[in-house]
C-alpha positions in Angstrom: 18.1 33.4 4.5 19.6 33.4 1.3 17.8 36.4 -0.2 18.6 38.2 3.7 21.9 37.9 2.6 21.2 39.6 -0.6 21.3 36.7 -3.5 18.3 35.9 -5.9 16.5 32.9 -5.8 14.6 30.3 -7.6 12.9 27.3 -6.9 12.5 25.0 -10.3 9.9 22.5 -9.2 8.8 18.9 -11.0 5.5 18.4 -8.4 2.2 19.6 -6.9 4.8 18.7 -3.4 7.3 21.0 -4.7 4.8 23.9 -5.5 2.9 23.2 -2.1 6.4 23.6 -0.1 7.8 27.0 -1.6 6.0 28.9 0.2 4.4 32.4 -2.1 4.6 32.5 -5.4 8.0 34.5 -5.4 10.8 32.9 -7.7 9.1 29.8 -8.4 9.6 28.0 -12.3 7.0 25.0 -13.0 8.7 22.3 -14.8 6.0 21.0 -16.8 7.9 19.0 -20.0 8.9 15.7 -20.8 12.0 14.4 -18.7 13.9 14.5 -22.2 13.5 18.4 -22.4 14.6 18.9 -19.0 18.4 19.6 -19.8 18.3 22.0 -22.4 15.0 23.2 -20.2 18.1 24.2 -17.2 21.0 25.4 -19.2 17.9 27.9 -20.9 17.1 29.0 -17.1 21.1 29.4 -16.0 21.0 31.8 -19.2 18.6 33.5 -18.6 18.4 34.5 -14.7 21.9 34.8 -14.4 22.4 31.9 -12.1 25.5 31.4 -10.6 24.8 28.3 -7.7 22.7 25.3 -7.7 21.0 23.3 -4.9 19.8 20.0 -4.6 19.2 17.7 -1.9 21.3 14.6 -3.4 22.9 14.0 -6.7 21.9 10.8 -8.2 18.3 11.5 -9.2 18.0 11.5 -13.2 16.6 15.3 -12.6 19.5 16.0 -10.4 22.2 14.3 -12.3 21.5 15.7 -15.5 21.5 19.0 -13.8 25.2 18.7 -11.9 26.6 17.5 -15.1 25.6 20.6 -17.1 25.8 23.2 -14.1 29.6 21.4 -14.3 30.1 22.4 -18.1 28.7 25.8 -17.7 30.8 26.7 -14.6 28.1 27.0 -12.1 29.0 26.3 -8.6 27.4 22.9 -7.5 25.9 22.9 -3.8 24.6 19.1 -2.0 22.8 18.7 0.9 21.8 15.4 2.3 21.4 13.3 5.3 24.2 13.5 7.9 26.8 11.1 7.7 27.6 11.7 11.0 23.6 11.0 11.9 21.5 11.6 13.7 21.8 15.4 14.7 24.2 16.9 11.3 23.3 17.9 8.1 25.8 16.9 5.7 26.7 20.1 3.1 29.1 19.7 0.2 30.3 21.0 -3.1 30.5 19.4 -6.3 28.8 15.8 -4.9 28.4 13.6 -2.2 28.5 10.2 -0.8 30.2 7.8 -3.6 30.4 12.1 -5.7 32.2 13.3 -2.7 35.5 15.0 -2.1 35.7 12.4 1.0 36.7 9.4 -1.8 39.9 10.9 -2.4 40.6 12.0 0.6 42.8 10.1 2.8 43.6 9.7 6.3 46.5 11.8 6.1 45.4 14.3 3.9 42.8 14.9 6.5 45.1 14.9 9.8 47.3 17.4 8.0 44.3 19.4 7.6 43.2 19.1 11.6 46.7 20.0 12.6 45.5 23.6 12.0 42.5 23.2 14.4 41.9 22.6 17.9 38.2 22.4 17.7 36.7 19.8 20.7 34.6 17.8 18.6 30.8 17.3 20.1 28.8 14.1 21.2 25.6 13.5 19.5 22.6 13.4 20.8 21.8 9.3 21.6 18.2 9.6 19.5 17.4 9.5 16.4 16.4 13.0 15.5 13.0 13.8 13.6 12.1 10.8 12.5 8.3 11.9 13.1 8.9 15.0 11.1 10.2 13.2 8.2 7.7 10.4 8.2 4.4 13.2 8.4 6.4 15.7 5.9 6.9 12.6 3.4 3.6 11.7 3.4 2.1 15.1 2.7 4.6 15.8 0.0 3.4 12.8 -1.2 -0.5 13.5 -0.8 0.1 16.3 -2.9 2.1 14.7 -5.8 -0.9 12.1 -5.7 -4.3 13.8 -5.7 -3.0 17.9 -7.2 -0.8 17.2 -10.3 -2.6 17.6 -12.8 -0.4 20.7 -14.3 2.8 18.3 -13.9 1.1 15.5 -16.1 4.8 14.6 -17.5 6.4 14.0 -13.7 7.8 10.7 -13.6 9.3 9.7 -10.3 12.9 8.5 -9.9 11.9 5.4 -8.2 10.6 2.4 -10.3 7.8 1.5 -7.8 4.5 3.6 -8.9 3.7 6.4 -6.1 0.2 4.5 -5.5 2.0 0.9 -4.8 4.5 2.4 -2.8 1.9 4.4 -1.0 -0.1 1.0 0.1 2.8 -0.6 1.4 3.2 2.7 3.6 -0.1 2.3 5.1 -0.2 -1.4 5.5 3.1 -1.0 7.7 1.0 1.9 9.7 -1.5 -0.9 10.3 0.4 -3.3 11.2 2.8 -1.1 13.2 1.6 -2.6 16.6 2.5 -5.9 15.1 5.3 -5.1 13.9 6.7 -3.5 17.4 5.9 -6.6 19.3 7.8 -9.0 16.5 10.6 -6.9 16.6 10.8 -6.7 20.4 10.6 -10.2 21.4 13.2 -10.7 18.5 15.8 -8.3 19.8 15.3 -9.8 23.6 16.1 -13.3 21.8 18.9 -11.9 20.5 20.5 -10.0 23.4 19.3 -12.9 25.9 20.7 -15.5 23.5 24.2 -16.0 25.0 26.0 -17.1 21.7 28.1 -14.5 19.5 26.7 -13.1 16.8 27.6 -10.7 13.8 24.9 -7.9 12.4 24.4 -7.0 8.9 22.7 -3.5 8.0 20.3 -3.6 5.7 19.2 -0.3 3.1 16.5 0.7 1.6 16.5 -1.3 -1.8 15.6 2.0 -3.8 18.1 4.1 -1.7 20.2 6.4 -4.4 23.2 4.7 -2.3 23.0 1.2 -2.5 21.6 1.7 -6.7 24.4 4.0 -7.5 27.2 3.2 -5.3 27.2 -0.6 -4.9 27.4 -3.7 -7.2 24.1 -4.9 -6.5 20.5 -3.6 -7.8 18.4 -5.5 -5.3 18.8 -6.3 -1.7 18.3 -10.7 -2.4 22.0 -9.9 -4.0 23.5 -8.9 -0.8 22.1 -11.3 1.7 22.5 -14.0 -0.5 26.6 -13.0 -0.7 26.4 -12.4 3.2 24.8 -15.8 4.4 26.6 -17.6 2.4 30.1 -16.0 3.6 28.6 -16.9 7.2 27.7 -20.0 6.6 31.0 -21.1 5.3 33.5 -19.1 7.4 31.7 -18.0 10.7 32.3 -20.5 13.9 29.2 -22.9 14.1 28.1 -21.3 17.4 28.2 -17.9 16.1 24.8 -16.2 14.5 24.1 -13.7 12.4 21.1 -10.9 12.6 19.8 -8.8 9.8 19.1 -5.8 10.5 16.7 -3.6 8.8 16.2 -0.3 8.4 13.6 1.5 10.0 11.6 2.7 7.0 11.2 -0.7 5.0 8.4 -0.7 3.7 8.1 -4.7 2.6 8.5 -3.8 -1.2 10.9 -7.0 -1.1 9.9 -10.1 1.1 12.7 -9.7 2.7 12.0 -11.8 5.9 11.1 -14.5 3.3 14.5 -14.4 1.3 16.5 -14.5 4.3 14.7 -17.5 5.0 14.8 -19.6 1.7 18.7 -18.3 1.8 19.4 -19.8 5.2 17.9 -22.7 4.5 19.9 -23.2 1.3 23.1 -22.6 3.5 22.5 -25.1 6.4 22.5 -22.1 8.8 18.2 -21.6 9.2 18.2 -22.1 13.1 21.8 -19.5 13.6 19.9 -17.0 11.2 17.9 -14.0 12.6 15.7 -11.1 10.8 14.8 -8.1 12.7 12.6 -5.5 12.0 13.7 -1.8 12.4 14.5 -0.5 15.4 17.0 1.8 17.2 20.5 0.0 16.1 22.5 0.4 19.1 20.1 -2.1 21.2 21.6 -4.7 19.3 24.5 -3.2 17.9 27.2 -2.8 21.2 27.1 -6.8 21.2 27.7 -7.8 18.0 31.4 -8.7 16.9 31.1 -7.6 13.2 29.2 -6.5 11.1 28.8 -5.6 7.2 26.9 -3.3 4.9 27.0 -2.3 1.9 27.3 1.5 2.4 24.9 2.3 5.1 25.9 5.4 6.6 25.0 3.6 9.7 28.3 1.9 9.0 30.0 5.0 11.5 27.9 3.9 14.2 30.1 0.8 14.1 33.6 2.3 13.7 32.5 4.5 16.7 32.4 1.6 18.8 35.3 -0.2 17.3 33.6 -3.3 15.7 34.9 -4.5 12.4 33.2 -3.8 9.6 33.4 -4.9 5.7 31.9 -2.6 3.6 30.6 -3.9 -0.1 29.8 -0.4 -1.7 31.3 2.7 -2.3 31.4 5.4 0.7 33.1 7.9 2.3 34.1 6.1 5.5 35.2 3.1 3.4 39.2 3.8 4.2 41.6 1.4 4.9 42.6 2.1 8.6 39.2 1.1 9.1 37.5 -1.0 6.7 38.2 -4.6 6.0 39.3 -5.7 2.8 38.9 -9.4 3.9 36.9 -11.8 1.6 33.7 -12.0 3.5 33.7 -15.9 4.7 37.5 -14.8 5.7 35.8 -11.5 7.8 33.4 -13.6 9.5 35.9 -16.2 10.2 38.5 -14.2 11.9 38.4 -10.1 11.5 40.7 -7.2 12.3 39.6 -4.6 14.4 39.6 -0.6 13.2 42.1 1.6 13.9 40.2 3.5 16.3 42.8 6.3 16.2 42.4 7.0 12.4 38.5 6.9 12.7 38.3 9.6 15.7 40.4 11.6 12.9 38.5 10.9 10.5 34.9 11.9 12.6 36.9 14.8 13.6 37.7 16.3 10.6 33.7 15.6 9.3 32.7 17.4 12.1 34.9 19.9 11.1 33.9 20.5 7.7 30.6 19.1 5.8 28.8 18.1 9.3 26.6 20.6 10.2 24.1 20.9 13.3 21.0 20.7 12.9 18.0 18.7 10.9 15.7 19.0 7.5 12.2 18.6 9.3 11.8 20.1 12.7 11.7 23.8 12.6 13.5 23.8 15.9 16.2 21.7 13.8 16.2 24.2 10.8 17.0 27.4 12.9 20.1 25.6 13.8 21.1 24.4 10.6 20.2 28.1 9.3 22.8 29.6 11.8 25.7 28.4 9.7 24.8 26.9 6.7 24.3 29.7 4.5 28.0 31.3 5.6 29.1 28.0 4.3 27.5 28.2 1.2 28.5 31.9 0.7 32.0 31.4 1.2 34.2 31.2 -1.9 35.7 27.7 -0.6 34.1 24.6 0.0 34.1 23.4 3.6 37.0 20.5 2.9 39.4 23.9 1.3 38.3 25.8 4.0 39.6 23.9 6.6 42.7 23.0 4.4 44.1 26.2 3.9 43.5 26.8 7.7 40.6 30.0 6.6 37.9 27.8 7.7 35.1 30.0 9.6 34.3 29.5 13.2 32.4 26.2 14.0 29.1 26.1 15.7 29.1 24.1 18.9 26.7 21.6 19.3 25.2 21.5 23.3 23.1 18.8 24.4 20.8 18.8 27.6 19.7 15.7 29.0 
């Protein structure tokens, strides 16, 4: 769409998966050298194509990383994609960074109802389903399929995360196998739970390797953050309350985690008010709950949405404090303060307004929609945040559901 619109484009690719997924051989560049080479290996490229823009799919990588901080020296405009904040039907587009990089971290409340005040757009409902979760899983796997068994001309790849591709591979297809098993656990868990009659607060576990919770929180493995949470239950949460852990949909068991939460709960005198879950849709178990804390899952809007206190450990952008507790967690648990409901609908407003943008990553049903706008976006001289801002913001595509 880019080159319809008359730019030049190239794809530099680190991977049989990113060969196998740009599509003719038009524009492509191999990156076959040693991760060390690979800065002065861009700023040569910039130089000599002329390039003017750069676009990544999240910032944090080492690959990624070292690229945004010399694109930033050289005065190349910086585009990010990544997943919606506002999931599961956006994209989220943004200039410069995003998530604990984004212009949303500085960005108050205020700032951003003085920008609304300039727009009357009706903000859309999402759709109540998670998206293309199918998409993503079969794409991932093929991408990966690729990076395994053709990469023989990328012999110096090294992946960003610290599992090796082959480990993490096996613990993909033993939660395939088990994915029956898996199901039933988690349904008689969360009919437990929502049958159970007592209170109980909900914590959302991340993936342990997400670029999230490694770059933008203070812990480096998940045991960290449920042994801070159970113990802040267990010393400040009323004895008939419980607490469930949630987690997320794609883990993968790298961490035992149903084993830590365990031997935690145990150590805390709270075993039998403790609860792991496995996966699942969120809001099954979510509308009940009367807290709940992360450490910067973007699930963490789902929550404000429904005006449930939340404590937040890590950085992100919905941490603000109309919304977000700032209560030491036993404290939180103990006896929390709800959101300010009003300043959250301004705050999802004004997302929607700029960096959310319809559509998805894997469906080709969800690309035609993101296509529709995105590259506008991208084209325009200001980012979506200045856009809206200085009131030149373009027209906004409308999201419409059927049911």
């Amino acid at each position: 769409m880019l080159r319809a619109a008359g730019a030049e484009v190239w794809r530099v690719g680190f991977n049989a998966g990113d060969r196998a997924f740009w599509f003719g051989a038009k524009g492509y560049i191999p990156f076959r050298g040693t991760p060390d080479s690979w800065p002065e290996t861009f700023r040569a490229i910039v130089k000599e194509h002329g390039i003017t823009d750069i676009v990544l799919y999240g910032d944090t990588r080492p690959i990624h990383a070292q690229a945004v901080e010399a694109a930033k020296a050289m005065g190349v405009e910086i585009h990010v994609f990544e997943e919606g904040y506002m999931r599961p039907f956006w994209v989220t587009y943004e200039r410069g960074g995003s998530n604990g990089h984004s212009k949303l971290m500085d960005t108050s409340v205020e700032d951003m109802r003085e920008a609304l005040a300039r727009s009357d757009l009706d903000v859309p409902e999402a759709p109540a389903h998670w998206g293309d979760m199918r998409h993503h899983v079969f794409y991932g796997a093929l991408y990966h399929w690729f990076v395994m068994f053709r990469n023989g001309d990328y012999r110096n790849f090294r992946p960003h995360r610290e599992l090796p591709l082959m480990a993490e591979t096996a613990l993909y297809t033993r939660r395939l196998v088990l994915m029956p098993v898996f199901a039933l656990d988690r349904i008689i868990s969360t009919f437990r739970i929502k049958h159970g009659g007592y209170p109980y607060h909900i914590a959302l576990l991340q993936l342990e390797h997400d670029a999230s919770f490694q770059m933008h929180s203070p812990f480096t493995r998940m045991e960290e953050f449920l042994s801070v949470i159970i113990e802040g239950f267990a010393k400040g949460a009323p004895k008939h309350h419980h607490l469930v852990l949630k987690a997320h949909p794609l883990e993968n068991g790298r961490s035992p985690l149903r084993r830590i939460v365990r031997k935690l709960a145990r150590e805390h005198g709270v075993y039998d008010r403790v609860h792991y879950l496995r996966g699942g849709k969120l809001a099954q178990v979510l509308d009940h709950a009367r807290t709940a804390v992360t450490v910067n899952s973007t699930a963490g809007q789902q929550v404000l949405h429904r005006g449930i206190p939340l404590k937040v450990f890590g950085k992100a952008v919905y941490a603000k404090p109309e919304f977000v507790s700032d209560l030491p967690i036993d404290r939180f648990f103990a006896q929390p303060g709800r959101p300010d409901n009003r300043a959250f609908k301004d705050y999802r407003r004004y997302l929607l307004e700029t960096s959310q943008v319809p559509g998805g990553f894997y469906s080709a049903r969800g690309r035609r929609q993101l296509m529709r706008q995105v590259v506008d976006m991208m084209l325009d001289p200001r980012d979506p945040y200045d856009a809206l801002r200085t009131g030149k913001a373009p027209p906004r595509q409308q999201l419409r559901v059927v049911k």
